[in-house]
C-alpha positions in Angstrom: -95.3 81.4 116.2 -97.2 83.1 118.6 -96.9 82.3 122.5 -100.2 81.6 123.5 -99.8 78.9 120.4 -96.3 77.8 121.5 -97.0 77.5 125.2 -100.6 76.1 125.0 -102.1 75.6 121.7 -99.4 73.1 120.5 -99.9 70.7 123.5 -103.6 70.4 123.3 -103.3 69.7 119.3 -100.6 67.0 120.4 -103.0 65.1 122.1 -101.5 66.3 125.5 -104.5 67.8 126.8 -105.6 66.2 129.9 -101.9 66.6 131.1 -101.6 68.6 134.1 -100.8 72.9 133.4 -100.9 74.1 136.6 -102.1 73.6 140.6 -103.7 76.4 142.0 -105.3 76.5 145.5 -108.3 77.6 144.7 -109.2 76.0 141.2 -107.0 72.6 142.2 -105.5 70.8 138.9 -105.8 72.8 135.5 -105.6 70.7 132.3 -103.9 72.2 129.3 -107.0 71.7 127.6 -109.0 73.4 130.3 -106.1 76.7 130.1 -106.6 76.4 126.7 -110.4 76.6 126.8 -110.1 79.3 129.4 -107.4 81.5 127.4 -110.0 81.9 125.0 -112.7 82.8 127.0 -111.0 85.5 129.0 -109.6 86.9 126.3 -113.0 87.4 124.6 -114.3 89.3 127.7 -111.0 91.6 127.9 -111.8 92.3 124.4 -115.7 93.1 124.9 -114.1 95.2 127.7 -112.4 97.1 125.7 -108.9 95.4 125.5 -107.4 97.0 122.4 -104.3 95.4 120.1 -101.1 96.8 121.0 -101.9 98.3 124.9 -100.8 97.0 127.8 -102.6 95.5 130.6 -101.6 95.4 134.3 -101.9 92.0 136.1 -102.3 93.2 140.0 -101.7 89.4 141.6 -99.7 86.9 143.4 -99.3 84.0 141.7 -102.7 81.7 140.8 -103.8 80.5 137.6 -105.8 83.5 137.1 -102.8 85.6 136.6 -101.3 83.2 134.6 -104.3 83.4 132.9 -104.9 87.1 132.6 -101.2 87.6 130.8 -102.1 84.4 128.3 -105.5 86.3 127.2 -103.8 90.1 127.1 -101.3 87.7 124.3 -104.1 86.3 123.2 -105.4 89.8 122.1 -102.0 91.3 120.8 -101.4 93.1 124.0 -98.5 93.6 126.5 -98.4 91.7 129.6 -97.4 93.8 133.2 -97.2 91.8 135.9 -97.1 93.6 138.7 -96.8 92.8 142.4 -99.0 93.3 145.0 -96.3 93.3 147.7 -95.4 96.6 146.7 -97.4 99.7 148.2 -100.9 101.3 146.5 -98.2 103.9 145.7 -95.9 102.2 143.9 -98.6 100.1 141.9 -100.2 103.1 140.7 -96.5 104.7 139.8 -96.2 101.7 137.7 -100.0 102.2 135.9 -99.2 105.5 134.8 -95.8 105.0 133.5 -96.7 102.0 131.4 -99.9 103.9 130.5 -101.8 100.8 131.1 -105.7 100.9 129.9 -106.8 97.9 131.8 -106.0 96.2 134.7 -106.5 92.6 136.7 -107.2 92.3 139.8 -106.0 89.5 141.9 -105.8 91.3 144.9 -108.8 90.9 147.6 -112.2 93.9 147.1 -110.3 96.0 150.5 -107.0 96.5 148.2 -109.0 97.2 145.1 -111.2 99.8 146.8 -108.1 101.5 147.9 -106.2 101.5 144.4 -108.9 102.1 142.1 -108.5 106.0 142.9 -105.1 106.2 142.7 -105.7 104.3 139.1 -106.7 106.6 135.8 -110.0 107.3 135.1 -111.5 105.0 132.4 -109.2 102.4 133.0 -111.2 99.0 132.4 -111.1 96.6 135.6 -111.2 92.8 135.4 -110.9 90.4 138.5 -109.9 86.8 139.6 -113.4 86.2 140.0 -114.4 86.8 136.5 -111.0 85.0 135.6 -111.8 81.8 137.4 -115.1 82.0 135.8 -113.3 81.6 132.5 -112.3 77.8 134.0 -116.1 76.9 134.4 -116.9 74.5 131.3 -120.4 75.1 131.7 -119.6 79.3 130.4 -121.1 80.0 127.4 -118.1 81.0 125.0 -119.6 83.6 122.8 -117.4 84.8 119.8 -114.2 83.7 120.9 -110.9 85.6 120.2 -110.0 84.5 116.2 -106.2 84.9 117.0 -106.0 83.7 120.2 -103.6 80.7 119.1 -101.9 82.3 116.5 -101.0 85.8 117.2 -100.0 88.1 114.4 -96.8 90.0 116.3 -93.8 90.6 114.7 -90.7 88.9 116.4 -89.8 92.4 117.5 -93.1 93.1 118.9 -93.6 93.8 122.9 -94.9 91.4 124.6 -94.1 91.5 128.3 -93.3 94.4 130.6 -91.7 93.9 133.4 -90.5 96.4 136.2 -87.5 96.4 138.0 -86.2 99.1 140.8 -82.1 98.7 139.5 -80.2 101.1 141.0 -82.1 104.4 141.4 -85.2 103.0 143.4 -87.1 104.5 140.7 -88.9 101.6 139.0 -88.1 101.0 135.1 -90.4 99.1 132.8 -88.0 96.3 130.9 -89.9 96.1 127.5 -89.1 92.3 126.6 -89.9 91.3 122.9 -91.8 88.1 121.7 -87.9 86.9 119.9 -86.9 87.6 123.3 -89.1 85.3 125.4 -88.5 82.8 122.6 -85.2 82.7 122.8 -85.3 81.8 126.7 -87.6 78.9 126.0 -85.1 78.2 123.2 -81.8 78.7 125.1 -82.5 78.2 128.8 -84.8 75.4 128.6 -82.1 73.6 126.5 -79.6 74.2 129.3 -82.1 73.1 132.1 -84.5 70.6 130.0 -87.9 70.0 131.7 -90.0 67.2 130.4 -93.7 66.5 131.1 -93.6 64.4 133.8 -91.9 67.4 135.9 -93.9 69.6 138.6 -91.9 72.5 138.8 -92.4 74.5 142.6 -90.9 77.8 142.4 -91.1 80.2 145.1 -90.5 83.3 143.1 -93.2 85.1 141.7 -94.8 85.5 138.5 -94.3 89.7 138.9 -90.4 88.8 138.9 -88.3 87.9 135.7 -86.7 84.5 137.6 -90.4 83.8 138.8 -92.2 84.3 135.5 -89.8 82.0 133.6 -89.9 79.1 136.3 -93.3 79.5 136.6 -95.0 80.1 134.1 -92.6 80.2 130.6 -90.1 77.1 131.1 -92.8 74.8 132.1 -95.3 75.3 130.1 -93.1 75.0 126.8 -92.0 71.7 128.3 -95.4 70.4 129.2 -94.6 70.4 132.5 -96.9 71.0 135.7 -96.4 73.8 137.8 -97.3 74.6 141.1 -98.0 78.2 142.3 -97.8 79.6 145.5 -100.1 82.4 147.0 -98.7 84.5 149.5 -95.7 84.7 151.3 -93.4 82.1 151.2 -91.2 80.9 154.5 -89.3 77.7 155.0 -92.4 76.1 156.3 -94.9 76.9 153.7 -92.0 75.4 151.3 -92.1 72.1 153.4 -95.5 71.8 153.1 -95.7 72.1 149.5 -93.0 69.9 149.0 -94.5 67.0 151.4 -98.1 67.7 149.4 -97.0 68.4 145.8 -93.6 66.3 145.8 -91.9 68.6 142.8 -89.3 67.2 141.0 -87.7 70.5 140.0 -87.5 73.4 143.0 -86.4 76.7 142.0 -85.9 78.7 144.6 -83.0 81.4 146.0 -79.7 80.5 148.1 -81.1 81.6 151.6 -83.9 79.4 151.1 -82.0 76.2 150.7 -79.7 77.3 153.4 -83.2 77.0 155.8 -84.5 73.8 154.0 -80.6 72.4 155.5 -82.1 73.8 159.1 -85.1 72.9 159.1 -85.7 69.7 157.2 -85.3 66.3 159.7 -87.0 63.4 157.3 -84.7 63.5 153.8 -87.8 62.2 152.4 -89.4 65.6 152.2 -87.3 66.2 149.6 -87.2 62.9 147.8 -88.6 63.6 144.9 -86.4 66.3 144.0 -84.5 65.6 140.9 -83.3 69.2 140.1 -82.9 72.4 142.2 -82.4 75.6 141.0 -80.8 78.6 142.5 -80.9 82.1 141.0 -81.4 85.6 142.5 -78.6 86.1 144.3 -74.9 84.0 144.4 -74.7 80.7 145.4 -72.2 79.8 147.8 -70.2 76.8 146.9 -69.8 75.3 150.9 -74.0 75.8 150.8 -74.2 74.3 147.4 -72.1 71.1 148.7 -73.7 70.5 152.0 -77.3 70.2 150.6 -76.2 67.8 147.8 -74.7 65.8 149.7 -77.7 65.9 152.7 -80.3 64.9 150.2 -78.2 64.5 146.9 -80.1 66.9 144.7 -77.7 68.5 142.8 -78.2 72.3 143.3 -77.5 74.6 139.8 -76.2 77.7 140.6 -78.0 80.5 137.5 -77.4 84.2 137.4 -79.6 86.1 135.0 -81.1 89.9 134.5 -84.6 91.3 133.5 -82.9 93.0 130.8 -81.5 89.7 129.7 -84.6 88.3 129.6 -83.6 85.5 132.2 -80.9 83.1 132.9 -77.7 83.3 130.8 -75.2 81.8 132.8 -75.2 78.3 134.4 -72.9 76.6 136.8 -73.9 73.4 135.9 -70.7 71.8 137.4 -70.8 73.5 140.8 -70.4 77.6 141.8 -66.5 76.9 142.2 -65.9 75.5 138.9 -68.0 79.1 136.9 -70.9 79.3 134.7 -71.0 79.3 131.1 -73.3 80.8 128.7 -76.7 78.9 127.8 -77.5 78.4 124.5 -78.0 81.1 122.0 -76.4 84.1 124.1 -72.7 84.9 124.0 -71.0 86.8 127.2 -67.6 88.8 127.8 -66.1 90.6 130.1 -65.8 93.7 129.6 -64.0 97.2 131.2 -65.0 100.7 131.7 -64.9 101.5 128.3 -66.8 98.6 127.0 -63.6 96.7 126.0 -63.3 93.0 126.2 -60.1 92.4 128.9 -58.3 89.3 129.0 -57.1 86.8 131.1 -58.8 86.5 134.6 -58.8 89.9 134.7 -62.6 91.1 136.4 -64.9 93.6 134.8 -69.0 94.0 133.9 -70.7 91.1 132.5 -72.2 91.6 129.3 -74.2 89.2 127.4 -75.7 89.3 123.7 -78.3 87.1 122.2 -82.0 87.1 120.9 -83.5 86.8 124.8 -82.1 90.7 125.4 -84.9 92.8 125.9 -85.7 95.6 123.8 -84.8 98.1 126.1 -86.2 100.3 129.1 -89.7 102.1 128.7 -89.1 105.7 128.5 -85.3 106.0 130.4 -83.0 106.8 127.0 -80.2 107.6 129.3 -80.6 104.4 131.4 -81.4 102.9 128.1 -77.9 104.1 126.3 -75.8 103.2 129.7 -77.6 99.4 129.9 -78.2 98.6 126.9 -75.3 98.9 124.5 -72.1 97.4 122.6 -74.3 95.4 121.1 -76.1 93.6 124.3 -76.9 94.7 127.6 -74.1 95.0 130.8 -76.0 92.4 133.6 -74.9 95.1 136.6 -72.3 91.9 137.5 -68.0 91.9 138.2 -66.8 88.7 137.0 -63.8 87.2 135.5 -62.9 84.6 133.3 -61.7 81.2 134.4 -57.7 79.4 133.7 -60.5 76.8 132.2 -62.7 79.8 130.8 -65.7 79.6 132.3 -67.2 82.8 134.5 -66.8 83.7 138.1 -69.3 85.2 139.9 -67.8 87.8 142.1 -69.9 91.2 143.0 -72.3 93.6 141.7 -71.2 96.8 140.4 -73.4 99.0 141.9 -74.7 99.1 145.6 -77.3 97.7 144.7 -78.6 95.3 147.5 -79.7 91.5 146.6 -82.0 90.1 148.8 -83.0 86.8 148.5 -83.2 87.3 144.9 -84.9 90.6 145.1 -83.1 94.3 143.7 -83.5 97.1 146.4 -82.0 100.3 146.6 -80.7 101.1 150.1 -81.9 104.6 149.2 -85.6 103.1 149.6 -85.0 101.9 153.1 -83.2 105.1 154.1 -86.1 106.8 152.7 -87.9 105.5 154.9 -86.0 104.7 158.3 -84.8 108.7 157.6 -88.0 109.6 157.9 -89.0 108.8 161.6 -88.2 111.3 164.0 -85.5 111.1 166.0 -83.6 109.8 163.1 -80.4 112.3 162.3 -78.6 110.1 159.5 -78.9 106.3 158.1 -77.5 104.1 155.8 -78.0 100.9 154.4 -75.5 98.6 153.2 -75.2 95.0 152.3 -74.1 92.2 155.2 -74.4 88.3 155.4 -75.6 86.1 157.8 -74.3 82.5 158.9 -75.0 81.0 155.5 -73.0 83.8 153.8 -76.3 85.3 152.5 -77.2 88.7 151.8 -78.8 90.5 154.2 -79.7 94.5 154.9 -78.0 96.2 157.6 -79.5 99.7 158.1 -76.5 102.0 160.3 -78.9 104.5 162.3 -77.3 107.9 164.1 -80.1 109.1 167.0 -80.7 112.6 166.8 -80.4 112.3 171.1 -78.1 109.8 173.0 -79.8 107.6 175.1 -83.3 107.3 172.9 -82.0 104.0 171.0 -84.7 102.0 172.8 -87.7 104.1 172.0 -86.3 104.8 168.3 -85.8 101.2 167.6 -89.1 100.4 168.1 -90.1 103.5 166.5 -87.9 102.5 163.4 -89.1 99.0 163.3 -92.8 100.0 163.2 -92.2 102.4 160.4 -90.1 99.3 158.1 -93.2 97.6 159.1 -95.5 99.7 157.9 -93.4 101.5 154.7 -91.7 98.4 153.0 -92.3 95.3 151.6 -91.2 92.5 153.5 -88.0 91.3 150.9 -87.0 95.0 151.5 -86.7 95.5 155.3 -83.4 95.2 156.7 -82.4 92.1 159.3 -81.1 94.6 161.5 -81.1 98.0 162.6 -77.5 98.9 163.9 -76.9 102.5 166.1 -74.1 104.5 166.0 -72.7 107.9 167.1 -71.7 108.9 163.4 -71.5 107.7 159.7 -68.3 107.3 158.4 -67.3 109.7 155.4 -64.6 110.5 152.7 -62.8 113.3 152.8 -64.8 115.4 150.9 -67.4 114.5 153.5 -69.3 111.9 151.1 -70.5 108.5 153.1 -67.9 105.9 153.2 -69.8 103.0 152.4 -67.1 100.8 152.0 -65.9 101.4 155.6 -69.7 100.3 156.8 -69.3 97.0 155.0 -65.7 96.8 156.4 -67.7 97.2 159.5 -70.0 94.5 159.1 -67.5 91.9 157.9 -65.6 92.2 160.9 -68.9 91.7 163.1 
């Protein structure tokens, strides 16, 4: 079955129809029936466009129905979905267009941003845009030959389906080639760990161009029949309490740090009475945070870790942080040493999960590819251990990678950038964690001249401004008269973070 079938088709042929798909704020309420409708006629002008079986499409947008839309009709057409952020910098999008060697790409981005990427963009790449997306709602559009396959796509189960970039460990961003078995699976598996149902509306504040965001957005509910809500633009603790007091979810998925600000900032509990469900992923949930907001407004809080190259979730703690995750359905995990051995006991080591939802591998990084993606599943980038009642305990990353609010950056892409103003001699970034015992960036700065810290600061802070995406600038900048290093004169890293733990 194909997934424009599975995730649309099926409800409108169950009668379900007039059921609520999604809220957008510019289209309002969209039907099933009217996605549905739409799906087809969008994919019929991405075809006349040139949209060719088997390419893949970039989908330039924050989240709205038209995105949602544009990746339903590339499916629609046999193509690969790339959903791509418009956060990141004209730069980094085009980076991304060239290595997935797109041929066609959706704007959802305002005509200033397009006028600006469409150079950096290959010549003869065909351009579509929200407008001519929205159009595709508009009953009154005439329909023309629609799309014969556009409910019943002829992919293999191993066929690529999605492509979704992630920045890992080297900065560099890699293309996560995730199969049509694969996003099956996390319908299959995840949604029978967390069920929705169709009376849910789903609010997640992580975006469509992230793995966590695409599922509770946009995969998960619309297999259940469920209503989602999507959020455009940035999203802070108040622009969550105002879509919570106007669209009263029942589900929230959202990260740690953002339920440790609801706890803040929320005075009425009713805000949040219709919450049945809240979901945490992106980063560890800590178990005092996890208590304290289940027993303010007595939503239980589930606590998910999951990996693009997993294809979502695979672990739940269903039962609270404390008491470890287990395995949803359909994927098997073990912890594993250096050498790819399974260890025993509580003994900690690297994550590794198989099951159908594994993606197919990275676009073009064999190396990567053979490091990631082997013994038979993929190693999440996680240090757990096992339970005395075997279940899985969270406990660090493996890499230095930083986790922010859900969010994979490399501190190399901050130092990159801080490095680069003058004035700047050294800097490094490392992981710290504020009150709620979230992650947080700490960027260690050594002057090039004593006594300049006040005029560098706000020179540094203007650059992190203007050279990285919000989720990637550091919450503070720190100086000092040297870095700490090994022996062999390599940073000490571990000495920084022994810095910021003691304050």
């Amino acid at each position: 079955m194909g997934l424009v079938a599975r995730l649309v088709g099926d409800r409108v042929a169950a009668g379900q129809g007039d059921q609520a798909a999604f809220t957008d704020e510019t289209l309002g309420v969209v039907s099933y029936r009217a996605l549905h409708d739409a799906v087809r006629r969008y994919a019929t002008r991405l075809r006349k466009g040139g949209c060719v079986m088997g390419t893949r499409g970039l989908v330039v947008s924050d989240d709205s129905a038209g995105a949602v839309l544009a990746c339903l009709a590339l499916w629609a057409n046999g193509c690969v979905a790339v959903p791509v952020s418009p956060l990141l910098t004209d730069e980094e999008i085009a980076f991304i267009a060239r290595d997935s060697a797109a041929t066609l790409v959706h704007f959802g981005v305002p005509e200033a941003r397009r006028r600006a990427l469409r150079p950096l963009l290959a010549d003869g790449l065909a351009v579509f845009t929200a407008e001519e997306a929205n159009e595709a709602f508009d009953e009154r559009a005439v329909r023309g030959h629609e799309v014969s396959a556009a409910f019943g796509e002829e992919e293999g189960a191993e066929a690529e389906v999605l492509l979704q970039y992630t920045s890992g460990s080297t900065g560099r961003p890699k293309g996560v080639r995730q199969s049509l078995r694969g996003l099956l699976a996390v319908i299959d598996g995840f949604g029978r760990r967390v069920p929705l149902k169709p009376g849910d509306v789903v609010l997640s504040t992580a975006k469509l161009s992230f793995g966590y965001g695409f599922g509770s957005s946009l995969l998960c509910p619309l297999a259940a029949g469920a209503h989602a809500v999507l959020l455009a633009g940035p999203v802070d603790v108040y622009t969550l309490l105002a879509a919570l007091r106007r669209h009263r979810p029942t589900v929230l998925c959202t990260v740690p740090r953002m339920y440790a600000l609801l706890l803040e900032h929320v005075r009425d509990r009713s805000d949040l009475a219709s919450l049945r469900l809240g979901l945490s992923a992106g980063e560890h949930l800590p178990d005092e945070l996890s208590g304290r907001f289940t027993a303010r407004f007595g939503t239980p809080l589930v606590d998910a870790l999951g990996a693009t190259e997993a294809g979502h979730i695979v672990l739940i703690a269903d039962e609270g942080p404390r008491r470890g995750a287990v395995p949803v359905p359909g994927v098997t995990a073990t912890v594993r040493d250096e050498r790819g051995r399974v260890v025993s006991g509580e003994e900690p080591g690297r994550l590794h999960v198989r099951g159908a939802s594994v993606a197919l591998g990275y676009l073009d990084r064999p190396e990567q590819d053979r490091e990631v993606f082997a013994d038979g599943g993929v190693y999440t980038g996680d240090i757990v251990s096992r339970t005395a009642e075997g279940r899985l305990a969270y406990l660090c990353r493996a890499d230095d990678v930083l986790n922010l609010g859900g969010h994979k950056v490399a501190p190399s892409e901050i130092e990159a950038v801080v490095g680069g103003v003058p004035g700047v001699a050294r800097c490094a970034v490392v992981a710290g964690t504020d009150e709620a015992g979230l992650a947080q960036a700490i960027a260690y700065v050594v002057p090039e001249k004593a006594g300049a810290e006040e005029d560098l600061g706000r020179a540094v802070r203007a650059a992190i401004r203007k050279g990285l995406a919000a989720y990637k600038r550091p919450a503070q900048v720190r100086f000092v008269d040297e870095l700490p290093t090994t022996s062999t004169g390599k940073l000490a890293r571990y000495r920084l973070r022994d810095q910021v733990n003691r304050g």
